[in-house]
N, C-alpha and C positions, 0 to 999 in steps of 0.2 A: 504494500500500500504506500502512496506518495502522502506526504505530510500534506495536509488541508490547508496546513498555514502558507504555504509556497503556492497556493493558489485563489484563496477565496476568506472571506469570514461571517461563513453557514451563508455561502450565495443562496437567493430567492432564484429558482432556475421553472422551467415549463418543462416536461419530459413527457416520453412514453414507453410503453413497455415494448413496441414492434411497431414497422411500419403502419401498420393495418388501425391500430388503437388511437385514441383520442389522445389529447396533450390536456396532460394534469398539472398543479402548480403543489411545488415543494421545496428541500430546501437541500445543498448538497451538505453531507456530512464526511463523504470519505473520495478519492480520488485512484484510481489505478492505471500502470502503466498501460494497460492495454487499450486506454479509452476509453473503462467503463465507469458511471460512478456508482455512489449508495449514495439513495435519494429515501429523506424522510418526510413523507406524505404530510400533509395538515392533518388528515382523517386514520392516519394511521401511525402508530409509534413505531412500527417494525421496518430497518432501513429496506430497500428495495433497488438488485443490482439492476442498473439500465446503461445504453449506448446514447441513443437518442436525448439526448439535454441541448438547451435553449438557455441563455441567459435571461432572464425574465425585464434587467436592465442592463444593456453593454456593459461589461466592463472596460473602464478607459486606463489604459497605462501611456505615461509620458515621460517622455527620453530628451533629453538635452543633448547636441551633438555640437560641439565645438571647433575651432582649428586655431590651434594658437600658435603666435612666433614671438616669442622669447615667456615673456610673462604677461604680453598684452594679446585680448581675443582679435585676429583678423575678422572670423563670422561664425555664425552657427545660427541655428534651428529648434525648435520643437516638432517631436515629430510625435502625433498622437495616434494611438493605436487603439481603437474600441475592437474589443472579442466579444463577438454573439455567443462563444460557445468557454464553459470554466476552461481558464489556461494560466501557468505563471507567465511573471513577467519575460522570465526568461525566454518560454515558449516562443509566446508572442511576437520576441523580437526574430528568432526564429524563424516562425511560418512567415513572417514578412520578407525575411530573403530569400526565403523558399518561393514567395510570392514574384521574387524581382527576378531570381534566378530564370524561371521558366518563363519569365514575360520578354527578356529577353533572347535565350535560346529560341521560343517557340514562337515568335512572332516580328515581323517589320519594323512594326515600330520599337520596339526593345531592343532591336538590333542597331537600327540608327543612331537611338541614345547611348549605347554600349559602343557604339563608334566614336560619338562626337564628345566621349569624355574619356577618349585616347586607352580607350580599355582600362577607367577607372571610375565607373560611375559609381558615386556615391551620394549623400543626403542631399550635397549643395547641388549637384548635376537634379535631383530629384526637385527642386524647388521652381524648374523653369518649365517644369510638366503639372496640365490640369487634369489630376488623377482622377479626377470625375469621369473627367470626355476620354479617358485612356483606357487601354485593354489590361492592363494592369491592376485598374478597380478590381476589373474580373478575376483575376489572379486570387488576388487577396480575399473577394469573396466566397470564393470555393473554397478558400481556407479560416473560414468565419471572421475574416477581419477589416477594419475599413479603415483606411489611412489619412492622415491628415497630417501637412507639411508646415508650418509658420516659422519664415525665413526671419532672423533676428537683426535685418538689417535696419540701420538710421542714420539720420544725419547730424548726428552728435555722439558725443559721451561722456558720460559722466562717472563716477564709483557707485559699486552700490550700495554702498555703506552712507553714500554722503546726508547730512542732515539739512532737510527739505524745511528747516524753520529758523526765521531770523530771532534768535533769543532773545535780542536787546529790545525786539520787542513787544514778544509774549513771553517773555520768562516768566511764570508765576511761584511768590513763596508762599509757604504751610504759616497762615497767623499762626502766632506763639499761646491765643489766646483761646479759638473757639476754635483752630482747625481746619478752617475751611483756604482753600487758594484764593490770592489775589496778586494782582500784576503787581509785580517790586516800580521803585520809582514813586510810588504812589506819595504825594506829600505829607508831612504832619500826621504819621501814624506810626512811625517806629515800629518796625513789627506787626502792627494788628490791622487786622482788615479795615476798611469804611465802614463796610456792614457791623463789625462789631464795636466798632468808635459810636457810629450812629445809635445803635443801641442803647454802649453805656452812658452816650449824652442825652437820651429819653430817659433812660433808668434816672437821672440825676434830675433832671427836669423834673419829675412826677414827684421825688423828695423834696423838692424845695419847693413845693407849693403846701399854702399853708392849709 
């Protein structure tokens, strides 16, 4: 048996027991090399070996594909992968080459593209193809998965650490008094908020009336 955790966590999946039967909804509990799972019924507590499994909601796994020269990124990618059918992550990247493999070998277009990137097509050659309108889709769908490319290109950069706030002019401190935040700078209140200055100049107010 494969670990469940290398694939899912109690995926909601659609199954059946043979082609011929209806698609029931359950939950996968166990996973095996050969393909099969153990699925536990809503209506029944006893697992049940089946082939036939549907993800009930894609599972999407996402890949970061990078190219760097020295210690700064030239370009990279997300490249998102939704599986109709339980698979790890590992799989998935997998059947995806499996998917580029035979779209190339077996088809014109695959072959052009496997030319025009000198016999190195990889994620960034894949970003100037609309996997939709390509045979390739097809590839990946015979192997329950649908691909999706977002090239990380722009016209800037920046760190991704850097901080998106001018301090000097929302810096907020902790009053010393009641606790709550208020912007520093603030005049004639040493430490303690408006709100609680205003306060304790009502609190004083209400005593000194006779």
């Amino acid at each position: 048996m494969i670990d469940p955790q290398d694939y899912f966590q109690r995926a909601e999946v659609r199954y059946r027991k043979d082609l011929k039967s209806e698609w029931s909804a359950g939950i996968v509990t166990a996973a095996y090399p050969d393909g099969t799972f153990d699925i536990t019924d809503y209506d029944s507590p006893d697992p049940l070996r089946v082939r036939h499994v549907l993800m009930a909601t894609p599972q999407l796994y996402s890949y970061m594909s990078l190219r760097l020269n020295g210690f700064s990124v030239d370009a990279g990618a997300i490249v998102k992968l939704w599986c109709c059918r339980p698979m790890s992550r590992n799989q998935a990247w997998d059947k995806m080459r499996e998917a580029v493999t035979q779209w190339v070998a077996d088809t014109d277009e695959g072959a052009e593209a496997w030319n025009f990137s000198s016999g190195d097509l990889n994620v960034g050659d894949l970003c100037n193809y609309s996997l939709e309108d390509s045979m390739l889709s097809a590839s990946l769908r015979f192997r329950n998965i649908i691909m999706k490319i977002e090239s990380l290109e722009a016209d800037g950069f920046h760190e991704y650490d850097e901080v998106l706030v001018d301090r000097e002019k929302v810096y907020r401190e902790t009053c010393r008094t009641c606790g709550d935040l208020f912007r520093s700078g603030e005049d004639g209140y040493d430490g303690e908020c408006p709100s609680w200055a205003d306060k304790t100049a009502e609190n004083e107010d209400r005593t000194s009336e006779p």
